[in-house]
Structure formats: C-alpha cells, structure tokens
N, C-alpha and C positions, 0 to 999 in steps of 0.2 A: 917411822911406823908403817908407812903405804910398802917400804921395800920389806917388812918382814911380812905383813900380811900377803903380797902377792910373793914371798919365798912358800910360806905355810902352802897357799894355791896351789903353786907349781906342785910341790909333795905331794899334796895328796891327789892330784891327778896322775902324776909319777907312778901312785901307788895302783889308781885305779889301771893305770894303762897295763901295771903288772902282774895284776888280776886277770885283767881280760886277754894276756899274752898267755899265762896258764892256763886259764879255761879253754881259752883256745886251741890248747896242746892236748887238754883230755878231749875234747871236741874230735880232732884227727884220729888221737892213737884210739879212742874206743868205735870211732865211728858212726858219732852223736848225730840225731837225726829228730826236729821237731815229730811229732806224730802226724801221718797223711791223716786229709780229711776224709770225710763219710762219701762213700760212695754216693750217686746219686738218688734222691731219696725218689722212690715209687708213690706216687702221690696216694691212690687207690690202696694200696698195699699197708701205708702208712695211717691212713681214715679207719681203715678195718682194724688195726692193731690198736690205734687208739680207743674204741666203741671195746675192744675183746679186753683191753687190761683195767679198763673201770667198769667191767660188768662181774657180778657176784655170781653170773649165773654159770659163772666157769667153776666157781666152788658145791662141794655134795650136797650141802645145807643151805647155799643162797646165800651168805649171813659174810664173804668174803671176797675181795677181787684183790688181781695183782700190787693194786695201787694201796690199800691197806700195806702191807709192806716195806713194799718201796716206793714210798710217796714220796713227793716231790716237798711236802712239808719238812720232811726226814734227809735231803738230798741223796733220794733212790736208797734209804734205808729207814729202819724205823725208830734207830737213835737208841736203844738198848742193850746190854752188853749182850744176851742171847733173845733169839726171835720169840713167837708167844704164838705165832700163828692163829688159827680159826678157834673162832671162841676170845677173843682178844677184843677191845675197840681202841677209837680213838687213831691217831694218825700223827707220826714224825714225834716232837715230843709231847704231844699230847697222848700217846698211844699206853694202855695199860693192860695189863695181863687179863683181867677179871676172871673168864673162864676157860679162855687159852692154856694150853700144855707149854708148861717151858721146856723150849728147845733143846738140843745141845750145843749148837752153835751162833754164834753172832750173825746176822744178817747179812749180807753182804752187799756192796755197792754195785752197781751197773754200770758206772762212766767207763764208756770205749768197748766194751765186751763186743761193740759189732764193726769194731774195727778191725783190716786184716792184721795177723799175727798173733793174735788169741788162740792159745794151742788145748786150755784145760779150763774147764770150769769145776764151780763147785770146793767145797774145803778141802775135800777129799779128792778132785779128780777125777770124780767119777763118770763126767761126760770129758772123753775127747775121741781124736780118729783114733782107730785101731793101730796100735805101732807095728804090729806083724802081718794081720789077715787082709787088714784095708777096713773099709766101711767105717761106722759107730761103733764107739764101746762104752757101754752104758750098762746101770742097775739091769735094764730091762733086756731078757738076753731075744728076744723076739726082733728088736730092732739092729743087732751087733752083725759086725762082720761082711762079707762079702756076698751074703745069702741071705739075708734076715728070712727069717719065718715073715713079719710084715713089712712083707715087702713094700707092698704101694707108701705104705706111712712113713716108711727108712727111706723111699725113694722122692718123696716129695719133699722132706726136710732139706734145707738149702745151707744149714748153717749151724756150727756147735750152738749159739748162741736161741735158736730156734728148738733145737734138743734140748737144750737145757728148762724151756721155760714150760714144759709138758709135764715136770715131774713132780712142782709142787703141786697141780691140781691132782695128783693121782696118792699123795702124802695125808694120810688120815691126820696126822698131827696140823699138818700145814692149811690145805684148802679142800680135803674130801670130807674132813668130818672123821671128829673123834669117833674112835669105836666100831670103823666101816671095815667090813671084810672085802669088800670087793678087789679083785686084782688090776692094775692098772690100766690092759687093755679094756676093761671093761667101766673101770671110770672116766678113759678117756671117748667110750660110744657113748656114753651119759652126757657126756659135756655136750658133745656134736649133737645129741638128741633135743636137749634142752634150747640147743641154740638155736636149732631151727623148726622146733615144736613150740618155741617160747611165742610170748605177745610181741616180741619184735621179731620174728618168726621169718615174713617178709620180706622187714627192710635187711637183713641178717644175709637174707638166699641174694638180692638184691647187689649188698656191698662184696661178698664174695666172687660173683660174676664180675662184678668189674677188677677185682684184685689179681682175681684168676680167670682170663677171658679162654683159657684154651683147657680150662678143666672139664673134664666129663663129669666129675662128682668129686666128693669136699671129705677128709677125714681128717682128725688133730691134725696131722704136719701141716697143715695150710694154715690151723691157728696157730702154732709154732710159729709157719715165716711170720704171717704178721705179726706177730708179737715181737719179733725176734725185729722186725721192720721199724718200729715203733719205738722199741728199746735204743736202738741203734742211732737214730737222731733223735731225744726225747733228752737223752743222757747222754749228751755228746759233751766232753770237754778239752780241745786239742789246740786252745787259744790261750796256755799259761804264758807269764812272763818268760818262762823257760822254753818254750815250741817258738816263742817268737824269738828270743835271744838265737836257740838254735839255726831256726831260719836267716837272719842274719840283722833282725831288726834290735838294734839294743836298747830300744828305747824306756823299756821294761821293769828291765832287771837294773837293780837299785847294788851299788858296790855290796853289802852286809849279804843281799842275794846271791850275789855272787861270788863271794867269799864260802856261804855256805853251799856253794854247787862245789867250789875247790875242796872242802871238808868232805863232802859227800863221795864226789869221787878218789878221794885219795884217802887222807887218812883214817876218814869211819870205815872206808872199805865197802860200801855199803853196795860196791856195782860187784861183789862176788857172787850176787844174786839177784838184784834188781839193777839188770842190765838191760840195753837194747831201748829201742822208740817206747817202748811201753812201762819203762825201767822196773821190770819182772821177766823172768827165763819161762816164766808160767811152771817153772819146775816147780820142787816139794823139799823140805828143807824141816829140819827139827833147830830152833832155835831158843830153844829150852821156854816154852810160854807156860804159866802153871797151870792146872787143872781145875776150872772154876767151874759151880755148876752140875746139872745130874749125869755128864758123858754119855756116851753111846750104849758101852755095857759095863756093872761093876763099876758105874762113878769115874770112866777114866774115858776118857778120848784118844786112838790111838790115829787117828788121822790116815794118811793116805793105804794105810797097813786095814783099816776098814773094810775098805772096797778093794784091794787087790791081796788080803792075806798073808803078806809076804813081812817076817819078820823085820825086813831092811828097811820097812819102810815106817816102821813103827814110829810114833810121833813125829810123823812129814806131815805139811802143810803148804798149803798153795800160797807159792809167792806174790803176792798181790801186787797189781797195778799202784801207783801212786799219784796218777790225776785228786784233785780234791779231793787229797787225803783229808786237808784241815774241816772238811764239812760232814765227813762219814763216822768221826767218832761214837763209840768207842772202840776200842784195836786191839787187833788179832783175832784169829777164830772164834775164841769166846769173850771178847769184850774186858778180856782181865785189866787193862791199860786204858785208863780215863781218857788221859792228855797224849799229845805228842812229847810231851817232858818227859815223860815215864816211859814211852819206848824209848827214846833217845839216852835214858839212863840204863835202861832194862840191857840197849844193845853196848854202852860202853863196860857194860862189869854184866854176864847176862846169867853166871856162876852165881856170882852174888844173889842178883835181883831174885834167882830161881831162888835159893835157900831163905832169904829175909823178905820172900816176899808177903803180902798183910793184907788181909778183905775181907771187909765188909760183908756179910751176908746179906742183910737188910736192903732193898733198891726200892725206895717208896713206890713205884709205877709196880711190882714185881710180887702176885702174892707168894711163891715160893720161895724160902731163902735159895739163894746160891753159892752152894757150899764149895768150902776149897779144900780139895784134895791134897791133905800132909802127910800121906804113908811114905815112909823113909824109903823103902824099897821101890817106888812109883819114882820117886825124887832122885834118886840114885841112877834109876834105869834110863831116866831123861837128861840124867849128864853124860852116862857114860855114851849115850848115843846123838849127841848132841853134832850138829855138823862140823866135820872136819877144818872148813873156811869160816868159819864163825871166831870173830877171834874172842879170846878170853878177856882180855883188858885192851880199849883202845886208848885209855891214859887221853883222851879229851880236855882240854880246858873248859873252862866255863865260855870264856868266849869263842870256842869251838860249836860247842853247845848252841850257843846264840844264835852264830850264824847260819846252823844247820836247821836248827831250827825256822829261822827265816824263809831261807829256801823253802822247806818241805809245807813249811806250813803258805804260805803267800807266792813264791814262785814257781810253784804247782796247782796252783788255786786257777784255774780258767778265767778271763776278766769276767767274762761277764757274769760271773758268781764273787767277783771281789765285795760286793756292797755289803754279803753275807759275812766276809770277815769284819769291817767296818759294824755290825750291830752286833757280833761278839765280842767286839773287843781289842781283836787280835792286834788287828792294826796298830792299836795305840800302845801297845807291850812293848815295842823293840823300837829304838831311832833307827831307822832310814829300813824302815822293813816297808814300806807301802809304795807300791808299785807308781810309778810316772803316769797318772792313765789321762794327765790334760793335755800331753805332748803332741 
C-alpha cells in the first residue's frame, strides 16, 4: 500500500513539474513579465487626490464625487451592468439608479491605469497620445496635439490616466448635472472656482501648495495629477499569484492555476489580444459582445468607430486589463456577461453566444429596462466584422474551462484582495483553486 501511495506522489509531482516546464516555455517565448510596481507615491500629491475624489464639490449639482462610482465598495466600480451616474445613490452593490440617466456603458475598473504601459483609456479610446501630431488626443479638441489652444492645462497634465479623470466632471449625464449646457472648459473653471471659493476654500489653496510647491497658479490639470495620483496607488493590484509566479516565487499559484495560465496562453488563444505585463495590447478589438441597453445613437454602440469615425473600427473595444478581474463584474463594455462562465463560454463558441444570446431586461437596482438589441442586420454586421484572430470555436473541455477559470478568476486576483473571493464564494467552487497564502 505505502509503495503505491508514494508511486500516486511521485505522478502527480511528475505532472506538476510538467506544468511548470510549459508555463515556463510560454514564460520565455512571450516574454512574461509580473507587472512593475507603482512608482513612488508623492505623499502631498497623493493627500490632495484623496480630499479631490471624495468631494462632490467636483460635481455641477454637489450631489456626486468620484468615489460614488468607483468606490471601493464596488472594487473601483459600481457593480452594474451600465453606470447610472449623477442623480443615482448608494455605492458598490448597494448603488441604485433612482434618478440617474442610464449610461451606455458599463463602468469601468481602475486597478493599474497609473502604471506605466497604459496606452488608451476609456471604452472607446477616446483619451490617449496622439499617434501622428504628438500631444493628447481627446473629445476635447482645445487640449489635442502639439499646440493645444489650452495650453497651460494640456501642459500641466502629466499623465493619460490624469486626462482621463477631467471628463466625467465635464459629462452632464455623469458628474455635471443633467440638462447642463455648459461646454467643458467652462465646467472645468466651475469646479476650480468651487474648490477654492468653497468652505474648505483654504485648506484646499493650502493642500495645493504643497502638492505643487513650484506652481504660480492652479487650473484642472493639477486636479487631474492628483486624482490621477490617488488613482494610481488607491487601486493598485500587481501582487496576483501570477506577478508572483512570474517573478519567480511559486509559492502562489496552485497546479489547477497553473494549468489554467497553460489553457489561457495556448489553447483559448486568449494572448491574441490580452498580451504583454498588463495582459491587454490596450488595442480595440470587435468580439461580437451583444447590444444591451440604450447605446450611443439609434440603440446601438459602435465603439471605438464613435470617437474616431472610421468605418474599421466599428464595434472595436478596448481590450481591458485583467488584474481583479473576479471582483469588477459584470463584463464587457455594457455589463451583458454576469459571470466569468459566460465570458469564458461566450469566447469558446462567441458566433453562437452572439445569436442565442438571452436578457433579462428587468435589473432590480435599474429603473430603466435594458433592452437588447435583436435587429438581424445589427447582428449580422457584428459577425461579419468581427476580429479576424478571434477564433470561432476553441472546442474547450469542461475541465479546460475549470482551469481557466481558476487562473482568471483567483490567479489574477491581487492577495491582498483574496479574502474578497473567500466571502463570495469563489474559493470554495473549484479544488485546489485557493492560493498557498500561509506559506
């Protein structure tokens, strides 16, 4: 009996050691790389971003701050399939539409956006550098380019990720207040006005001077860095079982994990697109997601074809990062996909999922339904342009499935957000899915 249990042993060490001989191999050939950490944080810089993203008084109305949003209840979202913005309450899944405008898009997460190699932000794309002129390229054409019209405010932003967080305050739907005409330069001298005309007025001019000891005067891009300051270590997750396995520490990742990193890079194909440290190209990609919800114009979301026009790019979408994927549900642009199950079926047959796919209108948190767009012609035109590297069937096993699962869901999960899988559940779904973390 003792000589077949320690044969059993040997096997399945056998088997792990030939796990980690393959992961090892996509390690080399792709050039895997745990994620670098946060630069160092600005102490000042970081104090100011904190006071700026829990203060409403960055919204038209008073009645909204960053952190409604992306609250930390929510893990930097607000746990909805589309946002709800100003006029909404409540926070993470306690958050409800009440008199909030439903969005078009699902919320999106913040972990790592102020890490370097973040090229795009937004669903659409709509902030990153210019890829011809240089400068910013953004909605806002005052701040683009090599010249902006605003200048001093294009010249002081330090960071996509600082650009990016100027333009929900300047969003009537989002944080200006329904029904506001105002154009965004001028919601953005409201906010500055407020901030330092308000009752903290003082300590506001105060925290600024020290954030920025060599500024002669203060305009948004300086609440952009901080925000952008704040963001950057608030929502840092670059300590998954997988940053450490990459680094060289295996103490982590659990064989079924690592089995699903071998699924993930090989046979789901999954790094045709979510490649690199950040495992996203931050490119734009049409992967047939259906049309949930009110869209943009005409009930339809055309994605990065929105903000650059351009027929090619019609139903592209920004390849998202996958740090604490398992805590940012629900998935893809508009929230159509509950579970990680449902993408992971959606991308093994995604032809299928598109045609049979089924929803719910009704979302108890959500007065609006969110309806799903079935026009055969709509449907058709998101096959026929659907990406090229996208395969049509990856013929997956069920214990394919499992293990990728595993990984995506727990060996991308940051530790020090694992206790969060542990009170959903997740943990106790899958044998040998839960990280080594008394090692």
């Amino acid at each position: 009996m003792s000589f077949i249990v320690s044969l059993l042993l040997l096997c399945s060490f056998s088997f792990a050691q030939e796990t980690d001989v393959e992961l090892s191999r996509y390690i080399r050939l792709l050039n895997l790389k745990g994620l670098p950490q946060a630069p160092a944080k600005n102490e000042a810089l970081y104090q100011l971003g904190l006071r700026l993203f829990y203060d409403k008084q960055l919204s038209g109305k008073g009645n909204i701050s960053c952190s409604d949003c992306h609250s930390l209840h929510g893990f930097s979202g607000d746990t909805l399939p589309l946002g709800v913005g100003e006029g909404a309450d409540g926070l993470g899944p306690r958050r409800i539409q009440n008199q909030g405008q439903l969005l078009a898009r699902h919320t999106p997460a913040l972990y790592n956006l102020g890490l370097p190699g973040v090229a795009s932000l937004f669903w659409d794309g709509r902030i990153m550098k210019h890829p011809t002129q240089g400068g910013w390229w953004t909605p806002e054409e005052g701040l683009n380019g090599p010249t902006p019209r605003l200048r001093d405010t294009a010249a002081t932003l330090s960071s996509l990720l600082a650009v990016q967080s100027l333009f929900p305050m300047a969003s009537p739907e989002e944080m200006l207040g329904q029904g506001s005409t105002l154009t965004r330069v001028e919601a953005w001298q409201n906010v500055m006005t407020r901030i330092f005309n308000g009752r903290l007025g003082a300590s506001y001019t105060r925290f600024f001077q020290q954030a920025f000891p060599t500024a002669a005067s203060f305009n948004i891009g300086h609440v952009g860095n901080a925000l952008a300051e704040l963001e950057r270590h608030h929502f840092l997750a670059n300590n998954t079982p997988w940053d450490m396995y990459a680094r060289g520490d295996k103490r982590f990742m659990t064989e079924r994990m690592k089995k699903g990193a071998v699924v993930f890079f090989g046979k789901a194909s999954c790094t045709n697109c979510h490649m690199g440290e950040h495992f996203t190209s931050f490119g734009f990609q049409n992967i047939g997601v259906p049309q949930v919800g009110p869209g943009v114009k005409d009930g339809d979301d055309r994605g990065l074809m929105e903000f650059t026009g351009a027929e090619t790019h019609k139903y592209r979408f920004r390849i998202t990062p996958l740090r604490n994927a398992a805590l940012t549900s629900p998935y893809m642009h508009n929230g159509a996909f509950a579970t990680m199950w449902e993408v992971i079926e959606h991308y093994n047959q995604p032809v299928q999922s598109l045609q049979n796919f089924r929803w719910n209108p009704r979302h108890p948190r959500l007065r609006n339904n969110m309806l799903l767009d079935a026009r055969s012609d709509r449907m058709a035109e998101r096959i026929r342009l659907l990406a090229p590297n996208l395969s049509r069937n990856l013929s997956l096993t069920q214990e394919d499935k499992t293990n990728l699962y595993c990984f995506l869901m727990v060996g991308l999960t940051d530790l020090k957000n694992q206790g969060a899988l542990i009170n959903q559940g997740v943990l106790d779904e899958i044998d040998d899915c839960s990280p080594r973390l008394t090692h």
